[in-house]
N, C-alpha and C positions, 0 to 999 in steps of 0.2 A: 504494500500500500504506500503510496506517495505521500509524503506528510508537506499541508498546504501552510499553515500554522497553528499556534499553541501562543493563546491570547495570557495575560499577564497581568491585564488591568482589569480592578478589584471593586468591590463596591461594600462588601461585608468584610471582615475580619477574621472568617474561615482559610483566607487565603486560596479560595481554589480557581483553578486553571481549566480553559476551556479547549482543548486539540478537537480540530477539523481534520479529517483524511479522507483522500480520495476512493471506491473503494471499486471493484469491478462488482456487473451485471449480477453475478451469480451471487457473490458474497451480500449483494444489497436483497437478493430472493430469499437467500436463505436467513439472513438475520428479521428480514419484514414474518418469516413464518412463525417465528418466534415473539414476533410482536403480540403481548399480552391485551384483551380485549379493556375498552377504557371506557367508561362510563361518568359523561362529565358531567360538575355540578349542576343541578337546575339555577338556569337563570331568567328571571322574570321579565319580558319584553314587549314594550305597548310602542309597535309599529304605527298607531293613528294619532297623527296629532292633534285631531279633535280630542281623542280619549285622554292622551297628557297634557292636554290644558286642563280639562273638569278635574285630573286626579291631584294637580298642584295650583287648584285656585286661582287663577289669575297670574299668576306668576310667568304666562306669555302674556303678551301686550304686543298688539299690530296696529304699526301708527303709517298707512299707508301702504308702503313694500317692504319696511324695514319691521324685524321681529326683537321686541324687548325682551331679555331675560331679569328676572328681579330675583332676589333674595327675599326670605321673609317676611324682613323686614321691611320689603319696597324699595328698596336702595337699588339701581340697577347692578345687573351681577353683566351683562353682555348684551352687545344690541349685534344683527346682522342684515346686510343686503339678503332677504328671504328668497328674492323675484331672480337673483345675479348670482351671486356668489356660492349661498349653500341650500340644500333642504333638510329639510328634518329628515332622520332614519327610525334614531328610537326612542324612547325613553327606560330605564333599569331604576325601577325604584328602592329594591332592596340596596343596590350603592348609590341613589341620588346622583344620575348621570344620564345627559344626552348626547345624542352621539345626529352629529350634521355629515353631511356628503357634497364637497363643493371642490375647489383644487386644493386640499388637500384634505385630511379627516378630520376634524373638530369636535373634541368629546371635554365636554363642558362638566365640572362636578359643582351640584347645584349647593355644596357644601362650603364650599373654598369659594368658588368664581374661578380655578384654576383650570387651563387646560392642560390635560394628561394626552399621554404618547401611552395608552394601551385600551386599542378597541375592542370594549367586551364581546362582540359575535367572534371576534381571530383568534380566540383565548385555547390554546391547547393542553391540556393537563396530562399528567402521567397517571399512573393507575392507581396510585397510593393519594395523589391531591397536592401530592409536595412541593411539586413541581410543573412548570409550564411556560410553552412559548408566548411572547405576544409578539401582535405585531402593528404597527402605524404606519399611513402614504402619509409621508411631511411634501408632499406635491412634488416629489423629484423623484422619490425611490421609497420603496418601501423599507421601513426597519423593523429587524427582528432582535430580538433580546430573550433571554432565561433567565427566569427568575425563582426564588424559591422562598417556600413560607417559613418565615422563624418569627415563631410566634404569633403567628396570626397574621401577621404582615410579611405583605408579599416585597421582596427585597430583588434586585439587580444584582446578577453574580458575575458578570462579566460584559464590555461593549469594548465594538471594535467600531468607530465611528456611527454609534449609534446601531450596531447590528454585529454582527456574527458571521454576515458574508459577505463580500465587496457589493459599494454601494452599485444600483442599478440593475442587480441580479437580483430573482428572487424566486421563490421556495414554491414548487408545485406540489409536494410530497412532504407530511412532514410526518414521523409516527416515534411513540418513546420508546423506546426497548426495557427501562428501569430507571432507578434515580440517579443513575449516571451515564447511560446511552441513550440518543436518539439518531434515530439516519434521515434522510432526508435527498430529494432530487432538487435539482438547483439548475435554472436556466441562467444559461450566459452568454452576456452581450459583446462579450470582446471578438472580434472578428475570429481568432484564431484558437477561440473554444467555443465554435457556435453550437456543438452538441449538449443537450443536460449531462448532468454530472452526478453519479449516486453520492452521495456523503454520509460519513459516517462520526458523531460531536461526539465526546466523551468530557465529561465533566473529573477534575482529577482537584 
């Protein structure tokens, strides 16, 4: 197996290291047969934005084309071009989070006002829950990141420019093998690896 790299930068104090390798056709069949069936958390999803206006009171506001977001309190939390720029996709009320679709993804937490880089429908988990990809379109390239639950909070274990695999490529295939394997197919846009690529992360 060709070794692509073995990332180094950190976000918790586990210290651990992320290796990518390339892996051939057969060895990515036979580790996918092994791939343990996964069963991911339920997650609550109100696709009509009629329905997540009535279920947070007012707290949308349309003043023309532009849509108001407010915080509880009324205080605006975010305004946006509704007509131009974005649409609504979802609302997640078990984490107080929308999630827009415009040129790039905009997932708004109606807690903070903050926008987050992890859209909950791209959320993939391993089979234990400890573990999982996410991923965000920041309007250039998609980014993918692993992260892992300590303590109940889900924490960043490793970023290589915001992802895991050069920016502009991205992940058609992703499945976990354990809490420290996952493989994955990877389209690539450089000329002279126009073929997908199987890969194979290990978490160390």
């Amino acid at each position: 197996m060709t070794m692509l790299f073995i990332g180094s930068a950190i976000a918790n104090s586990d210290n651990m290291d992320l290796s990518i390798q390339v892996i051939s056709e057969q060895e990515y069949q036979q580790l996918l047969a092994q791939a343990p069936a996964v069963i991911e958390p339920e997650l609550e999803v109100v696709v009509s934005l009629e329905q997540a206006q009535a279920m947070l009171g007012g707290r949308f506001i349309f003043r023309e084309d532009t849509l108001w977001i407010t915080y509880e309190s009324g205080k605006e939390l975010h305004h946006i071009d509704y007509q131009h720029e974005f649409q609504f996709v979802a609302y997640f009320p078990q984490e107080q989070l929308l999630l827009f679709d415009g040129y790039h993804d905009l997932i708004l937490s109606l807690d903070t006002g903050e926008s987050i880089t992890d859209n909950p429908l791209n959320r993939q988990y391993n089979a234990t829950g400890d573990w999982r990809m996410i991923s965000y379109y920041n309007s250039q390239f998609i980014e993918y990141q692993i992260q892992r639950d300590v303590a109940g909070e889900w924490q960043e274990t490793q970023t290589r420019f915001g992802s895991f695999i050069e920016p502009y490529n991205e992940i058609v295939e992703f499945h976990w093998l354990d809490d420290n394997r996952f493989i994955y197919t990877e389209t690539v846009v450089t000329p002279e690896e126009a073929e997908p690529r199987r890969v194979l992360g290990t978490l160390q």
